[in-house]
C-alpha positions as CSV (number, residue, x, y, z in Angstrom):
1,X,89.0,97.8,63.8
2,X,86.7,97.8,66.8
3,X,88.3,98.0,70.8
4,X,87.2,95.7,73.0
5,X,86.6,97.6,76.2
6,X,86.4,94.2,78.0
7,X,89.8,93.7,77.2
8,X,93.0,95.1,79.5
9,X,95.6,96.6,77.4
10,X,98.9,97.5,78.7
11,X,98.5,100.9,77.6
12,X,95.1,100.9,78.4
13,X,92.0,101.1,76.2
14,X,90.2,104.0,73.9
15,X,86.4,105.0,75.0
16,X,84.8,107.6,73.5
17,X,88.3,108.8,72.1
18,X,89.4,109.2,75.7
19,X,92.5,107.3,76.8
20,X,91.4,104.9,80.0
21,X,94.0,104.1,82.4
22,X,94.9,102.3,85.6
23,X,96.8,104.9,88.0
24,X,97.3,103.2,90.8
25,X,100.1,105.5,91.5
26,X,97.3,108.3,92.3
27,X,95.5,106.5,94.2
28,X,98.2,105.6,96.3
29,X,99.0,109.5,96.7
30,X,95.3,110.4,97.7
31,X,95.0,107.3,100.0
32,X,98.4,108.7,101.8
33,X,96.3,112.0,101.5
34,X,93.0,110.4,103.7
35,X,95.8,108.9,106.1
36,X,97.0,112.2,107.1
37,X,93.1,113.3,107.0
38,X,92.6,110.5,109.2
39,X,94.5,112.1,112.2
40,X,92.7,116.0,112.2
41,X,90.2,116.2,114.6
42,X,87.1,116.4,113.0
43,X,85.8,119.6,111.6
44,X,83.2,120.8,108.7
45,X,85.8,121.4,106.2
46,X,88.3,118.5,107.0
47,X,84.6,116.0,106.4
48,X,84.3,118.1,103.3
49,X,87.8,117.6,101.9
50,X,87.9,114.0,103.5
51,X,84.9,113.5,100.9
52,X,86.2,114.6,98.0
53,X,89.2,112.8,98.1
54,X,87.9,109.5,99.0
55,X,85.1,109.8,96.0
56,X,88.1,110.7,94.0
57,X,89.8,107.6,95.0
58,X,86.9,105.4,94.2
59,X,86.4,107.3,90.7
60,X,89.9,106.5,89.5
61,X,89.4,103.0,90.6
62,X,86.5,102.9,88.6
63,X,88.1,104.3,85.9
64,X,90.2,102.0,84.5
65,X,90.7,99.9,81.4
66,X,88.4,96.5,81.4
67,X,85.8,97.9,83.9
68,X,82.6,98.1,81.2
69,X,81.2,101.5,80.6
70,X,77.5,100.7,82.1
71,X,79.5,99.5,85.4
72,X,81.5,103.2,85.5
73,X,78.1,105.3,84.5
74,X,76.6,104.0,87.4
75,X,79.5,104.0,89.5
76,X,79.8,107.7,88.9
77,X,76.0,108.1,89.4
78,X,76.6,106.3,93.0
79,X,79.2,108.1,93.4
80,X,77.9,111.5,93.3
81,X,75.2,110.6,95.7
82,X,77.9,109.5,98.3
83,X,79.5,112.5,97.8
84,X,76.3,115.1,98.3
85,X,75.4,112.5,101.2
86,X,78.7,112.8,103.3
87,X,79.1,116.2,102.3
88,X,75.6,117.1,103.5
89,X,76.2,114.7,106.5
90,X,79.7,116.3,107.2
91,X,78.1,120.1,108.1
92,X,76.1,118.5,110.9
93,X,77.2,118.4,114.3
94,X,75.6,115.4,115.7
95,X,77.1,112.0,116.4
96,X,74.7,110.3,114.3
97,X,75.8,111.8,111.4
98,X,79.1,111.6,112.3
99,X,79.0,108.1,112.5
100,X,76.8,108.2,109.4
101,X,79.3,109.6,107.2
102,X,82.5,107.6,108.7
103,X,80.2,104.1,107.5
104,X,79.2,106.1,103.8
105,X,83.3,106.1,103.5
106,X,83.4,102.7,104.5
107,X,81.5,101.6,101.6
108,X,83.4,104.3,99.2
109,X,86.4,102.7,101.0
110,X,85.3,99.5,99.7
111,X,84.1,99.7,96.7
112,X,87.2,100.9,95.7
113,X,89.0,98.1,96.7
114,X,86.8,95.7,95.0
115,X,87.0,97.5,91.8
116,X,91.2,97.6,92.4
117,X,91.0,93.9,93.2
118,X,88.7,93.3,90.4
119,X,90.9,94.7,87.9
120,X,94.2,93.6,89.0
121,X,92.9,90.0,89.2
122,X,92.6,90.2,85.3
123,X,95.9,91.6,84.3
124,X,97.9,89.1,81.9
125,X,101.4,89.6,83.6
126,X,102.5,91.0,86.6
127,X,103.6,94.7,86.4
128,X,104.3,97.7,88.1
129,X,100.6,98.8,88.4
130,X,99.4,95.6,89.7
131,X,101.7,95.7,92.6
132,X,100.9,99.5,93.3
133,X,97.1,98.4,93.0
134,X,97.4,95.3,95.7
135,X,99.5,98.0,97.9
136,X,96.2,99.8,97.5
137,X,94.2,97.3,98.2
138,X,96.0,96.8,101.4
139,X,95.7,99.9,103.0
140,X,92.3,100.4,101.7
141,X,91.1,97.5,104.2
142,X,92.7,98.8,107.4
143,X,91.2,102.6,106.3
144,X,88.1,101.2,105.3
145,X,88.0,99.2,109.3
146,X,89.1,101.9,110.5
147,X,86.0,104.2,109.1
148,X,83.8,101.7,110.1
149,X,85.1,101.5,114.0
150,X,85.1,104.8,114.6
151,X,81.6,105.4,112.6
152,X,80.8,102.9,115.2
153,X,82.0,104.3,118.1
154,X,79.4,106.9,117.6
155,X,76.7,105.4,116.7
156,X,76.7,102.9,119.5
157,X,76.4,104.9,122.7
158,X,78.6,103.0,124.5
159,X,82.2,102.8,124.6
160,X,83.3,100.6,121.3
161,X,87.1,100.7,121.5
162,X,89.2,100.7,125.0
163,X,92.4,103.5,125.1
164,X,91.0,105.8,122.2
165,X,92.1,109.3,123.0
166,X,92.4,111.2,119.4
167,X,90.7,111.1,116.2
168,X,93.8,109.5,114.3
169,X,94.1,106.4,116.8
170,X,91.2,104.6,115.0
171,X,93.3,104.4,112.0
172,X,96.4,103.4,114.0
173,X,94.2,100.7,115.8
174,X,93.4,99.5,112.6
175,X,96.8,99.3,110.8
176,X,98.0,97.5,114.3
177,X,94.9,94.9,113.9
178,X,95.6,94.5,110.5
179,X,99.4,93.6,110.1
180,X,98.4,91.9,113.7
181,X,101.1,93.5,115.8
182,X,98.8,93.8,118.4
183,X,100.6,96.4,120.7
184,X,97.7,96.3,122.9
185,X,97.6,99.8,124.3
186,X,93.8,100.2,122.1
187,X,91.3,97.5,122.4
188,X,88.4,96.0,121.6
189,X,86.0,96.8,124.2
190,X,82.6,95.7,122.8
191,X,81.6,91.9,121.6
192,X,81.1,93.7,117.9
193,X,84.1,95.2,117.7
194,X,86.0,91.7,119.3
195,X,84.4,90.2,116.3
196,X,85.2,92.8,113.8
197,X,88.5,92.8,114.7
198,X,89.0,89.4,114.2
199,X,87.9,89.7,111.0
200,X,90.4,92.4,109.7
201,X,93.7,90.4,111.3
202,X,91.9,87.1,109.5
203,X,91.7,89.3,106.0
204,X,95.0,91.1,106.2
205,X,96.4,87.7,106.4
206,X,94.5,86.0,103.8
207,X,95.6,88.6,101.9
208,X,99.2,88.7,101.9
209,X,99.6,85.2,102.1
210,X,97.2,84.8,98.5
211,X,97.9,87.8,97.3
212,X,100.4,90.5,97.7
213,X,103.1,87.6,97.9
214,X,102.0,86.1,94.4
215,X,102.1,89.6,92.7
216,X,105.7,90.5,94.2
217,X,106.8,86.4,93.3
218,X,105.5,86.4,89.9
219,X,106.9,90.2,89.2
220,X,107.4,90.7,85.4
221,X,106.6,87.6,84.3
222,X,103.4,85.9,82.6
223,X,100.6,84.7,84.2
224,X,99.3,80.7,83.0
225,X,96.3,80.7,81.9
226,X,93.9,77.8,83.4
227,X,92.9,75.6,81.3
């Protein structure tokens, strides 16, 4: 009988005689892994391993059960190009490619949280992986904000964010915005980043509001189908 690779099995789905499944549990590890990244000063082997592990991250998101293989082929293809690109990026000393390579994780950043979000949108119940996947989700939008402000910060010229003293307190800044706890001690300093940051409080809201509290509500138990 033939596998539909469209479909979403519990246990995942066969290509190529090669099991596909979701492992959201890893990529919570190696996000936890680019948090701690996050807050070493920069250097030419922490952009290197920071790299690494976020293509990582956006390969197991890719690879999961119900993404088509054309999507995944080219998503490996694009990929391998981010990765040569920040890696390449990562052994200059410049600010332009610093900030360069912060925005190239951005979009890693967020491509794996569409493909996360894309996924778990389609599962038929509501299990242990689809929570860990919307947790993923989560904390992929403040690291992905967080990339982008600081990849910012360089590439402006002028100063983006008000109270930044360390490499980590972009991250922290953006967690804070997100979960809007606002301590206030970092701020916005430039009209862009004002906006920006209105954005990620308005986001992590919408999100645990329409999301996250579904998934934990509806734990275990069947979806309806519409219509």
């Amino acid at each position: 009988m033939a596998i539909d690779e469209h479909s979403t099995g519990e246990d995942g789905l066969i290509s190529a005689g090669v099991p596909i499944r979701e492992r959201y549990g890893l990529v919570l590890v190696l996000i936890l892994g680019g948090y701690l990244l996050a807050g070493i000063d920069n250097n030419k082997w922490v952009a290197i391993l920071n790299a690494v592990l976020w293509m990582a991250i956006l390969l197991t998101a890719l690879w999961s059960p119900g993404v088509p293989e054309r999507i995944r082929r080219v998503g490996g293809i694009a990929t391998l190009v981010l990765l040569i690109s920040t890696v390449s990026l990562g052994w200059l000393s410049s600010d332009a490619a610093a900030g360069m390579r912060l925005l190239l994780f951005a979009i890693a950043q967020m491509a794996a949280l569409l493909a996360i979000l894309n996924q778990i949108s389609r599962h038929q119940r509501v299990a242990l992986q689809t929570v860990m996947g919307a947790i993923a989700c989560y904390a992929l939008i403040a690291l992905a904000m967080a990339a982008l402000f600081h990849g910012l910060d360089y590439l402006s010229g002028s100063t983006f964010l008000n109270g930044v003293v360390a490499t980590g307190d972009y991250v922290y800044f953006s967690f804070v915005t997100l979960t809007t706890v606002g301590y206030g001690d970092i701020t916005a300093a430039s009209d862009v980043a004002k906006r920006l940051v209105v954005v990620e409080a308005f986001v992590g809201q919408v999100f645990l509001i329409t999301l996250v509290a579904r998934l934990v509500t509806l734990w275990g138990l069947p979806l309806k189908r519409s219509g």
